[in-house]
Structure formats: structure tokens, C-alpha cells
C-alpha positions, 0 to 999 in steps of 0.5 A: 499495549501498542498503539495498533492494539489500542486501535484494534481494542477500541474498533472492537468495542465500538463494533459491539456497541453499534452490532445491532445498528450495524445488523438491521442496516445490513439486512436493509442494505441498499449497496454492499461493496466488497473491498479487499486487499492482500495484507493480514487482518491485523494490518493497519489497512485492514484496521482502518477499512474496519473503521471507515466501514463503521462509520459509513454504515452508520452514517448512511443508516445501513444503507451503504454496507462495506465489507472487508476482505483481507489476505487477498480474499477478492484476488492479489493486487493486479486481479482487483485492479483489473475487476475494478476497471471491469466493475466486477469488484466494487473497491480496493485499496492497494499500492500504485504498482499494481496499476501499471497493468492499467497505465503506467504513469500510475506507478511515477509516485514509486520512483526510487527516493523521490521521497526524502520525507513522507511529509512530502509525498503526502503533500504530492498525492493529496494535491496535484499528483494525486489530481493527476493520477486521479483523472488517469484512473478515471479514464479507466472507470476507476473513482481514486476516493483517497491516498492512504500510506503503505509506507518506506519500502525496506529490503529483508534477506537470509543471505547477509546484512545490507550496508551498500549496493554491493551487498545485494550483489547476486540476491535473488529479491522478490519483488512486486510484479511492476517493471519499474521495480524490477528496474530499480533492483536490476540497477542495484545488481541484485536479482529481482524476482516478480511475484504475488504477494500471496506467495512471498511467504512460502517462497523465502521458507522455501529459499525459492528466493533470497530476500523480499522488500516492503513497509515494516508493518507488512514485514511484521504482519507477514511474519517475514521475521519466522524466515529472514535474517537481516533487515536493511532500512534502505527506505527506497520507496515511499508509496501510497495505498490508493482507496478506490471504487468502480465507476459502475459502484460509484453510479450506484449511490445517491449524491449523498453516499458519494458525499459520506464516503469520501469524507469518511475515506478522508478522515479514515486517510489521516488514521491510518497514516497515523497508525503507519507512522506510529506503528514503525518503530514499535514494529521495529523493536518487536523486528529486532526482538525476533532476532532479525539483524538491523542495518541503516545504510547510507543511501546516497551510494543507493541514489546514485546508481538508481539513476538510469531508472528515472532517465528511462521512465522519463518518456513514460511518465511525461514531463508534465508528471516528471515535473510535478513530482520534482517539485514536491520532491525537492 
């Protein structure tokens, strides 16, 4: 049994054993707070809200319900992030491109390799970064309640392997709808394409585009493998899975709720980071069994002809950011 099933199958036990707990507080329920987000139910996001939503459930005595909606059930990346600054969505969790619909600085942790370990970037969002990033949402009437993991982005295609820039030449690539990824892959002399999530599986069946990229454990759960052929670990982005609630949720509970769930989202953080961590390379091997081609490229030859991208977004993100993230990036 993977490490994800074990997780799963304990989760489940857990769930039975608290049902009856779980029922009488949900009947009694004071605050319920929907959270979505747009990956499958058997992803380590949906995985680790199942498990904060236990545990605060439990520890607020049914008080605060939080109820977990996945497959982009409460709208794609952008629609939650902006229900959320307009309160009509109680939280979310989702990576930092779709907040550059909110401001664009929000995007600065998804720099092309800014991030040579992962070590780093949790070092980054867990302190000053993430302080930084935080007191721009805040702004926005959105509360940042921890920095989970959505992982090293890698590229897939049906067109041919990747080995250098020269190889996504002309390929038509989905990515997310975030100018500085379209930026990224323009100066990598592919053809980015934006898109919602939600569409990405039936757009690569339907050869609408060539390629996608993201974290291996999206690209297992997505079934990305049933219509992709290659799969280079480019590992050109890390990014983070940003927890949030609106402002006008947040106001909703007692001192004491806002203290359990930012405990249980902190704790809940260094679970699902393991589960991310943990999960690559038994995905990886499950990928390769699929039948999908593995290639490693030397990034240096990536590096260096994504450098014009953070020369333009210099004046976006601001000196003050740019300097924080060069210092926990070197």
C-alpha cells in the first residue's frame, strides 16, 4: 500500500470512528465553511483538508463544520479567489497564480527556478515571504491561514521527449491563466496556452493542445498519463498551496476558533508537505508504468533563457519582494 492509501485508509477509519461526533456537532453547527479546490478527491490537498476538517471539528466540539469540495466543485482557481475577497466563498486553497487577478506581486514565489531545493521555499513562505504576501492579501479581505505544497511544476506533451529549450520549440502548452507563466514558456519558445484547469484533461484527448505542466501528483491524479506520452522533469516552478478564508468568515468565529484553525492548518501544512514530498516518486514509478517516457534535462540551458522573465517583472514585484526572495533563494 502507497504512502497516499495508507494515509487515505487511516483518515477513513478515523472519519467512522468520530461519525457520530462528527453528525451531532454538524447538526449544531455554529459556522460551516465551504473550501474548494480543483483537484481530484484522491489528491493529497483533498486528503489533508479531510484531515484539518476532522480535527477542527472536533476540537471546536462541532462548532466550526468545514466542508470539502474538490474537482473545482466551488468554481476554478480565479472564481474562488475572487468569491473569496468578495466573501461569497468561505476558503480555499489553491496555488499563487491565481491570485495575480487580486495583485500581481502575489505571483513572485513562481519565478522561473527560483527554488533549487524546496527546503528553501519553505523557508521563504513560512517567513518573510510569506509575512509579505500575507499583508497583501489581507488588503484584499482575504486571511492567508498557511503555506501548504502544490510541488516541482514538470512539463508533459504528446509531441516528443524534452531534453532542452529546443525541444518545446512550437508546442502548444497549457498552462494556467497567469501572464507570468505565459511569459515563462514564450521565452522557452513553446506555445503557451491559458486555460482552466477544469478543461485541461479533455483539451490534450482532444489534441486542442500539445502538452500541459504541473506537480506529479496533479499529473497522476488528473490521469494525465491516459493522453500524454513524455514527461520531462523540468522542475521549473515550485509553488505553494496558499490556505485561505475571507475576511467576512474569519470576523465569524470566536478568538478561540481562529486560534484552532490556524494550529490545525499548521499542523495540517507539515502533513500534506509530507504527503507531497513522499508521494513523487511512487508517483513517478506508477508514471513510468503507464507507459509515459521520463526525461531529466539539465536545467542550466532552462535557466538561462528564462532570464528576461524576471527582468520584466522586476518593477512588478518591487525590489523590497525581489530581495527577499533572492535571499532565501541563494
Amino acid at each position: 500500500m502507497t504512502y497516499l492509501a495508507k494515509t487515505k485508509a487511516t483518515f477513513a477509519a478515523a472519519w467512522l470512528g468520530a461519525g457520530l461526533i462528527f453528525a451531532a456537532g454538524a447538526a449544531n453547527a455554529e459556522t460551516t465553511l465551504k473550501v474548494g479546490h480543483v483537484f481530484a478527491a484522491d489528491h493529497p490537498w483533498q486528503i489533508a483538508l479531510e484531515g484539518l476538517s476532522k480535527d477542527v471539528s472536533e476540537a471546536t466540539g462541532g462548532e466550526v463544520v468545514i466542508q470539502v469540495y474538490p474537482s473545482s466543485q466551488l468554481g476554478g482557481d480565479r472564481e474562488v479567489a475572487e468569491g473569496l475577497q468578495l466573501g461569497t466563498v468561505e476558503m480555499g486553497l489553491f496555488g499563487t497564480g491565481a491570485l495575480q487577478v487580486l495583485d500581481k506581486r502575489l505571483i513572485i514565489e513562481e519565478l522561473p527556478y527560483a527554488w533549487p531545493t524546496r527546503e528553501k521555499a519553505y523557508a521563504a513562505v513560512d517567513g518573510e515571504l510569506g509575512d509579505a504576501l500575507a499583508e497583501i492579501l489581507a488588503a484584499k479581505n482575504i486571511n492567508a491561514l498557511s503555506w501548504w505544497e502544490s510541488g516541482y511544476r514538470h512539463i508533459t506533451n504528446s509531441a516528443r521527449p524534452i531534453e532542452t529549450p529546443e525541444d518545446l520549440k512550437g508546442i502548444k502548452l497549457r498552462v494556467p491563466e497567469a501572464e507570468l507563466r505565459l511569459d515563462t514558456f514564450r521565452e522557452l519558445g513553446a506555445l503557451p496556452t491559458p486555460m482552466a484547469f477544469s478543461e485541461v484533461f479533455t483539451s490534450l484527448q482532444q489534441k486542442v493542445v500539445d502538452g500541459q505542466e504541473n506537480p506529479l501528483a496533479t499529473i497522476y491524479a488528473s490521469k494525465f498519463y491516459e493522453v500524454q506520452d513524455n514527461l520531462a522533469l523540468s522542475g521549473h516552478i515550485w509553488g505553494s498551496a496558499i490556505l485561505t478564508i475571507s475576511s467576512k468568515a474569519w470576523d465569524k468565529l470566536t478568538d478561540e476558533q481562529k486560534t484552532i484553525l490556524r494550529e490545525k492548518a499548521e499542523i495540517w501544512k507539515e502533513k500534506e508537505r509530507e504527503m507531497i514530498r513522499a508521494s513523487d516518486e511512487e508517483v513517478l514509478a506508477k508514471l513510468e508504468a503507464e507507459g509515459m517516457k521520463i526525461t531529466r534535462p539539465d536545467p542550466a540551458a532552462f535557466q538561462e533563457m528564462v532570464q528576461p522573465v524576471w527582468d520584466k517583472y522586476e518593477g512588478v514585484f518591487g525590489e523590497d519582494l525581489l530581495a527577499i526572495v533572492r535571499k532565501y533563494s541563494n
